[in-house]
N, C-alpha and C positions, 0 to 999 in steps of 0.2 A: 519812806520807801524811795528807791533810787526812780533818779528819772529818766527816759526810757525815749526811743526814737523808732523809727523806720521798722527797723528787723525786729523788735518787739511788739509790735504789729503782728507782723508777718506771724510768729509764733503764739498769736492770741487767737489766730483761724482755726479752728479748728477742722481734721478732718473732713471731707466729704460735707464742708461747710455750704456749696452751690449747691450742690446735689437736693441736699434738706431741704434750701427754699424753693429749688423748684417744685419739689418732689410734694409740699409745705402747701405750694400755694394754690397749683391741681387739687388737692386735697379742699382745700378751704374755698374754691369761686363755687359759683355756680353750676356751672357746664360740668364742675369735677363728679359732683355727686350722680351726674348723670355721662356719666364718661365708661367703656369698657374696651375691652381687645375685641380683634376680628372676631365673626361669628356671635358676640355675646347679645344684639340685636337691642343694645343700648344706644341714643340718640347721636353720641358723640363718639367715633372709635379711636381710641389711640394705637398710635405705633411707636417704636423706640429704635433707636438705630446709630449708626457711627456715623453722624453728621456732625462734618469738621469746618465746612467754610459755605459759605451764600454759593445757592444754586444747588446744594445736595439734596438730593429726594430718596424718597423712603416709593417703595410700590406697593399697593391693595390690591389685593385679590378681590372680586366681585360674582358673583353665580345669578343669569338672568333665570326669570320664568320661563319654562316651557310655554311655547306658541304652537305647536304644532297640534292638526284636526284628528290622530291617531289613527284607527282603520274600524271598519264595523261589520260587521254579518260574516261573513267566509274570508275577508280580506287577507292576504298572507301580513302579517306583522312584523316579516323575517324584512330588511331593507328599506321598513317605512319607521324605524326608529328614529328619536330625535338626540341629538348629541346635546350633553351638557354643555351652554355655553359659557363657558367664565374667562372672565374679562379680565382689566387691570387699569388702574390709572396712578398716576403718581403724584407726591405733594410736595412741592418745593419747598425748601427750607430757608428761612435767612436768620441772620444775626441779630441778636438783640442784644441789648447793652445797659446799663443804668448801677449807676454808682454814689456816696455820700460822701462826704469831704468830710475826715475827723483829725484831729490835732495833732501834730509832727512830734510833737514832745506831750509826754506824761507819767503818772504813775503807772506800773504793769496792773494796777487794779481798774485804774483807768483805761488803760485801753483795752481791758478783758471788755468792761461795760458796753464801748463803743462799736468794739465788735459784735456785740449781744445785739445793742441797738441797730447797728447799723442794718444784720440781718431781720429783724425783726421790721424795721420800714421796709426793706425790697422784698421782703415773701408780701406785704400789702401790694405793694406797687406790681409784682408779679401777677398777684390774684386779681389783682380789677386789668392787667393788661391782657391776661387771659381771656376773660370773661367778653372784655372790652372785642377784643380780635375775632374773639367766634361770635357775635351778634354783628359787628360789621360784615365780615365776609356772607354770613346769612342775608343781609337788608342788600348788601352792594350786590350780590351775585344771583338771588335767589328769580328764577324764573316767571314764576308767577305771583302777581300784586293783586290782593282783591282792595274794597274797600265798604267802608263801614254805610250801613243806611241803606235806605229805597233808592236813593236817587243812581243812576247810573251812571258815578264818575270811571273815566279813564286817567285822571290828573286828580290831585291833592289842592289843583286850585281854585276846587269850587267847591271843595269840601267848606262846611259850616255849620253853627250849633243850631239854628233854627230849621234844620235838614233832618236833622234829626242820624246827624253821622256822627255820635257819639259810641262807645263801644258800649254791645249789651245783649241780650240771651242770642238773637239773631244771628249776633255776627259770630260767636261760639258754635252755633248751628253752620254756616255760612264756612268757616276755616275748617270746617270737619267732613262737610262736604266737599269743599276745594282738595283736600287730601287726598278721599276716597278718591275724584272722580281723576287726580294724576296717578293714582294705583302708588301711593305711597306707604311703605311697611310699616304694621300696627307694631307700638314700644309692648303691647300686651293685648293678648284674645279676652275676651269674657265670653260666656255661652246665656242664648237668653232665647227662650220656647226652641230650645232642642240645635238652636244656629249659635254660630259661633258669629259674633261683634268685635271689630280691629277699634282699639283705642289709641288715641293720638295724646300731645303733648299739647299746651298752649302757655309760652308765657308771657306777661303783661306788667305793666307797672304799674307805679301807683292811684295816677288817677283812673286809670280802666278798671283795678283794683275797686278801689272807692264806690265805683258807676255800680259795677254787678253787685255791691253788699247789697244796694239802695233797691234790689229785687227780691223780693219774697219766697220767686219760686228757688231761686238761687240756694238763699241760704236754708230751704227745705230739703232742698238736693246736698248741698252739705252736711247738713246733719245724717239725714238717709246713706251717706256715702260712709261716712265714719261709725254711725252704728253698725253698717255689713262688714267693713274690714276689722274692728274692733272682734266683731263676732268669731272671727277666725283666723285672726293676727295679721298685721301690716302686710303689704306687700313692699319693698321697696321702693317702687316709682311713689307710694302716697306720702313718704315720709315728709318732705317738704313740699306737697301741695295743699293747694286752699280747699281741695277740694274737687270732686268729679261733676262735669255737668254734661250731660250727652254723650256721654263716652269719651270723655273728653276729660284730662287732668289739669289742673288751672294752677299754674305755677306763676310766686310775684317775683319781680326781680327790680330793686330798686338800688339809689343810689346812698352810697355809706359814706360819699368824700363830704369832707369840711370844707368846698368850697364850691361855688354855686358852678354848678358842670353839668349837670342833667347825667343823663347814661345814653349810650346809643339809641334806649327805646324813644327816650324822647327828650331831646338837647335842650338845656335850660341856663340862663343865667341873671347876671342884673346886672343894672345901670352901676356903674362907679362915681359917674358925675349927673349933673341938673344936661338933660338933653334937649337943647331947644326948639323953638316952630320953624328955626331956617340951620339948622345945624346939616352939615352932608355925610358926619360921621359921631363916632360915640365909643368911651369906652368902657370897661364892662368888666366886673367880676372885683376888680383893685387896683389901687393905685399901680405902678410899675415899681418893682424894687430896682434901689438904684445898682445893688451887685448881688449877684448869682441869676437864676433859672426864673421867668418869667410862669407862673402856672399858665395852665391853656385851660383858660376858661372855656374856648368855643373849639376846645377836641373835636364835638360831634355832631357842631355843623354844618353847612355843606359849606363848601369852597365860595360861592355864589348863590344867594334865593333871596327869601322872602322872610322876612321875623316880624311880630307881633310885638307890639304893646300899646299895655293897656288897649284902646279899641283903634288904635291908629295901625294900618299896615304900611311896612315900609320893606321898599326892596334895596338888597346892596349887592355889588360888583364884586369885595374881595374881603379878606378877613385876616388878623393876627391873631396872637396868643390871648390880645385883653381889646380887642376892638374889631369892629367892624366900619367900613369905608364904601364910598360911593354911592350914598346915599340915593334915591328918590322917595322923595315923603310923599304922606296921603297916597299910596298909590292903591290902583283898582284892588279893591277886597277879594271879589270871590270872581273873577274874567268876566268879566262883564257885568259885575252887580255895581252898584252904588260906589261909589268911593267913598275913603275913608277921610278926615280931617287929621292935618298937623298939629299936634298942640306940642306942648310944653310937656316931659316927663320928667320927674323929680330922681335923685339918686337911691337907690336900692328898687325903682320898679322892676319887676318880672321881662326877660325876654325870652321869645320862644321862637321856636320853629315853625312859626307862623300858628304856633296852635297843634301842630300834627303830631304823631307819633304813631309808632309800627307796635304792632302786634304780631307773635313770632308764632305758628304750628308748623307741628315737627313730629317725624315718625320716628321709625329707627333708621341709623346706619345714616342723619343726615349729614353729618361735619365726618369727616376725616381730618386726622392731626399726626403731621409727623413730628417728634421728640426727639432730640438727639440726647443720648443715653450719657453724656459726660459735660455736661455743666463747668463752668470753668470759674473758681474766683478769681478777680481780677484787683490789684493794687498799685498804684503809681510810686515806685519807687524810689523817681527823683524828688529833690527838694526842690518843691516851688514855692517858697512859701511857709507858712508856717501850717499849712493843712497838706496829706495825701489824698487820695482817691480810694475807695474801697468799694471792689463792687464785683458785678457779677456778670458773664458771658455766656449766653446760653444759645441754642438751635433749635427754630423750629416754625412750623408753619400749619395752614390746613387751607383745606378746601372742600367743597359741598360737592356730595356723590352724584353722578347724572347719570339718566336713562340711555344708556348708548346707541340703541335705538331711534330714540327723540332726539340725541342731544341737550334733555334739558332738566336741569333740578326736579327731582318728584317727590323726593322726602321734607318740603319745607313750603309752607308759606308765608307771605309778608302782610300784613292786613294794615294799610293808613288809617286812621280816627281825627276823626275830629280829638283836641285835647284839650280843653281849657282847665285854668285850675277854676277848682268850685271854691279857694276861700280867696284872700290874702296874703298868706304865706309862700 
């Protein structure tokens, strides 16, 4: 088979090739399955639109509740009406980018493949960037923070397992009350002695996962959940949950990458080297390759805080894609408890976010997302090399819907836990 360059490429894309994997990989995260249009009083709304460059925004329509006391006994009615108030907010759009580097010269069977391949990695890398952007924006933006346990934290830094601020039936209780009492919109009504019951969303990861099996009445309530909808066929929202507890749908959402990243619920990685008792830095996840792209082990977390391991806390100043810097060891564990001791940490230990992770509840109508309807594939044309570029340019953005009123998120809460892992692994 003849061998084949540049513009052979180019005619191995097919058609409406960007379009598919964005279209691919909304379809395939999480957030997709629970994604709809304006009105449809699904958690995530999408919009689509002719977003061409950074800074174009798409606008929401929005309808508040009626506030007003109405009129009673003879009162005239005529001039004490209340006007529909509907609103708007808009969601700025940017640019996103992400490309694979495949062979400048091949067989045209060959670069069919590559092009198969290549879109088959970016609808992945689409769908966990999706997913990835709507649980950030919710944790970064989200108005109100409760937190797990009796004790009355305002901080994550006195959270602890002997507290008993682990995730468990309470705090499902606890995020469903938080919702009601910000008047956040049920994903679904149930009716129970003759009232109608607003049901929220909850999702969680693995180890908060793990925690609720290890409850009786939990997985009673599961069963009970799935023999009623069984009875009378699925509803949609159940199809991917674990399960109803309180009115309350228990959805997991964990991590699928091969390499040690945690997810926004809760940032994880490991040692790549032996980390010593006087060490100020450390690095994490792999060695560094010596050419191409650096993974980012510590995507998700923070710029600056606190990580765990093993039982030593230690805080740092700044971070990379495979390290963390500026070290202070042993530092105070829980603000003013005990402090913790330096030791020696061997290569693959666990590091964490100090132990934390978020817990998401969510109504309807919380995330808004703008989409820009025309996806662009992208290809680097020149030769540099014996590889091009192959990849994709897409628009889009979101943002969390606010009480305009308030000012402030009401369809979403963030809930801290204690997280430790229960084994090894």
């Amino acid at each position: 088979m003849a061998v084949t360059g540049v513009a052979d490429i180019d005619l191995a894309i097919p058609s409406y090739w960007a379009d598919g994997i964005l279209t691919d990989a909304n379809r395939e995260s999480f957030w997709g399955q629970l994604t709809g249009k304006e009105g449809s009083r699904m958690p995530v709304i999408d919009k689509t639109g002719p977003l061409k460059k950074n800074g174009d925004a798409l606008t929401f329509n929005t309808i508040s509740q009626l506030m007003g006391t109405g009129v009673s006994s003879e009162q005239v009615l005529k001039g004490s009406e209340e006007a529909i108030s509907i609103g708007s907010f808009t969601v700025t759009a940017e640019v996103i980018r992400h490309a694979v580097a495949v062979t400048r010269k091949s067989t045209k069977q060959a670069n069919f493949d590559e092009v198969k391949t290549a879109g088959e990695l970016l609808k992945e890398w689409m769908t966990r960037k999706m997913d990835n952007d709507v649980f950030t924006t919710i944790i970064d933006n989200c108005s109100e923070t409760l937190y797990a346990g009796t004790t009355a934290h305002t901080t994550t830094g006195t959270m602890r397992d002997d507290n008993g601020d682990e995730f468990g039936m309470a705090e499902i209780d606890k995020i469903r009350l938080g919702l009601m009492r910000q008047g956040a919109e049920p994903i679904q009504i149930t009716r129970a002695n003759q009232r109608t019951v607003p049901v929220y969303g909850i999702v969680l990861g693995e180890i908060e996962e793990y925690r609720i099996y290890q409850n009786t009445a939990f997985l009673q309530a599961i069963r009970e959940s799935f023999d009623r909808f069984a009875a009378g066929g699925s509803h949609p929202l159940i199809n991917s949950a674990i399960g109803m507890f309180k009115n309350c749908l228990i959805y997991r959402y964990y991590s699928v990458l091969p390499i040690p990243q945690g997810t926004p619920l809760r940032p994880e990685t490991v040692l790549a080297a032996t980390l010593t008792t006087t060490q100020t830095g450390c690095v994490v996840g792999g060695t560094t390759p010596s050419t191409g792209v650096t993974p980012n082990y510590t995507l998700f977390f923070a710029s600056s805080g606190s990580l765990q391991i093993e039982d030593e806390v230690i805080t740092y100043t700044s971070k990379t894609n495979n390290g963390f810097t500026g070290f202070t060891r042993a530092a105070d564990e829980y603000n003013g408890g005990s402090a913790t001791t330096a030791i020696l940490h061997n290569n693959g230990k666990l590091v964490t976010q100090k132990n934390i992770s978020s817990v998401i509840g969510f109504g309807a109508e919380a995330v808004f997302r703008a989409i820009g309807d025309s996806p662009e594939p992208i290809g680097e044309k020149d030769d540099y090399g014996e590889q091009i570029g192959l990849g994709i340019r897409a628009y889009y953005g979101q943002s969390l819907k606010k009480d305009s009123r308030r000012n402030k998120t009401k369809n979403v809460v963030v809930m801290k836990c204690w997280s430790e892992n229960p084994g090894t692994i």
